[in-house]
C-alpha positions in Angstrom: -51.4 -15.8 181.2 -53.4 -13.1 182.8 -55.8 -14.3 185.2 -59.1 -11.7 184.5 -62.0 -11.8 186.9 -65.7 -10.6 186.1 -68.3 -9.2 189.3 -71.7 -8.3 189.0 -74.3 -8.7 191.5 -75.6 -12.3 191.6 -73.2 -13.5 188.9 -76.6 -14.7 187.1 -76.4 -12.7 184.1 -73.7 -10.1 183.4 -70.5 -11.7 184.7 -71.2 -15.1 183.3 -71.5 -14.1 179.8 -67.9 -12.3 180.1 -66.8 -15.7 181.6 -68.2 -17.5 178.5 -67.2 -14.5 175.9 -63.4 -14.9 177.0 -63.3 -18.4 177.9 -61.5 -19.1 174.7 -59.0 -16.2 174.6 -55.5 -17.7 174.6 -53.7 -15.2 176.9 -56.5 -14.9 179.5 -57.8 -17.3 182.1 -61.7 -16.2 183.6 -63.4 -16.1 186.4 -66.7 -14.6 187.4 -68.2 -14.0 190.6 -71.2 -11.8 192.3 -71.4 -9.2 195.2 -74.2 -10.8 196.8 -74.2 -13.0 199.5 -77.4 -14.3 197.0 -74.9 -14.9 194.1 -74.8 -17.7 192.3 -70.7 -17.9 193.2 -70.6 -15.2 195.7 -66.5 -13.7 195.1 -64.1 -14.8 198.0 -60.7 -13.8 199.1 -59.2 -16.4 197.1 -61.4 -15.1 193.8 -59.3 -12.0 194.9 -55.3 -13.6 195.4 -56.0 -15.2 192.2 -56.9 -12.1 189.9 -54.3 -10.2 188.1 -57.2 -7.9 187.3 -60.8 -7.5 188.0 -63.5 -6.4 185.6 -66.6 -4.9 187.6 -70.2 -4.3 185.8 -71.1 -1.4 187.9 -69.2 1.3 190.3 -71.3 -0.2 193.0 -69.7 -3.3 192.4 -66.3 -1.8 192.9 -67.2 -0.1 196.1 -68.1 -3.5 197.5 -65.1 -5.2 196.8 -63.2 -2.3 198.1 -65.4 -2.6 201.8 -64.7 -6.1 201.9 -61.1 -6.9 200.7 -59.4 -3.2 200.8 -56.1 -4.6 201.2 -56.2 -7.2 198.9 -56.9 -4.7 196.5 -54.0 -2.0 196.6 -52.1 -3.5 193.9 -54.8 -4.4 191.6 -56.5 -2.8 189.4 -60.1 -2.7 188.8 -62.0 -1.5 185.7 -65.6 -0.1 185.8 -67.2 -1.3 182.4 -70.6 0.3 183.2 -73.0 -2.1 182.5 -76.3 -1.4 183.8 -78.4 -5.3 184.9 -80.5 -4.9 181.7 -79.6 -7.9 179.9 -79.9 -11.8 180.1 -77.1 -14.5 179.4 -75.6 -14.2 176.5 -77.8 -11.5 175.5 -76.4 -10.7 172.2 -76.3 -7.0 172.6 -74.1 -7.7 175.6 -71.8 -10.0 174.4 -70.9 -6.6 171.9 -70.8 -4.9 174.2 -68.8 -7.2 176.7 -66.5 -8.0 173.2 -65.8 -4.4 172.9 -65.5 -2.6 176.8 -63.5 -5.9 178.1 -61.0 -5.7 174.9 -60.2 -2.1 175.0 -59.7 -2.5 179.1 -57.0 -5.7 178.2 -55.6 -4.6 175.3 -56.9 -7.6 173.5 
């Protein structure tokens, strides 16, 4: 199992509908997490030791995580999917969109 972990902002909107989305996948266990100290689950170090990989909405998002747990990081890699905060949960325009960017980034 490949323990995948999803960031946005305030883990409101975004991150929680990739949660949800691949919840159900069979070779993938989820997480999701925000940047914010505002977040609904703001991601921790231990968010971090879990994760074999990390799924970020935005570059900025990325650039957080690096400030804040740049060691933790070196051996795991993190995929932008470019997401802009334009959508509610489970907006159905981003669940294709989350269907689509997260698969081609796991090879799912």
């Amino acid at each position: 199992m490949t323990n995948v972990l999803f960031i946005c902002s305030r883990n409101q909107w975004r991150s929680p509908t990739a949660e949800t989305v691949w919840r159900r996948h069979p070779d993938i266990n989820v997480r999701s997490a925000g940047t914010s100290p505002n977040a609904r689950k703001t991601v921790g170090t231990a968010d971090i030791h879990w994760a074999d990989i990390i799924l970020v909405m935005e570059q900025k998002h990325k650039n957080r995580l690096a400030a804040e747990f740049s060691r933790l990081l070196d051996d795991k890699p993190i995929h932008v999917l470019d997401i802009p905060d334009d959508y509610k949960y489970m907006d159905s325009e981003l669940v294709d969109i989350l269907q689509e960017s997260v698969a081609a980034c796991l090879g799912a």
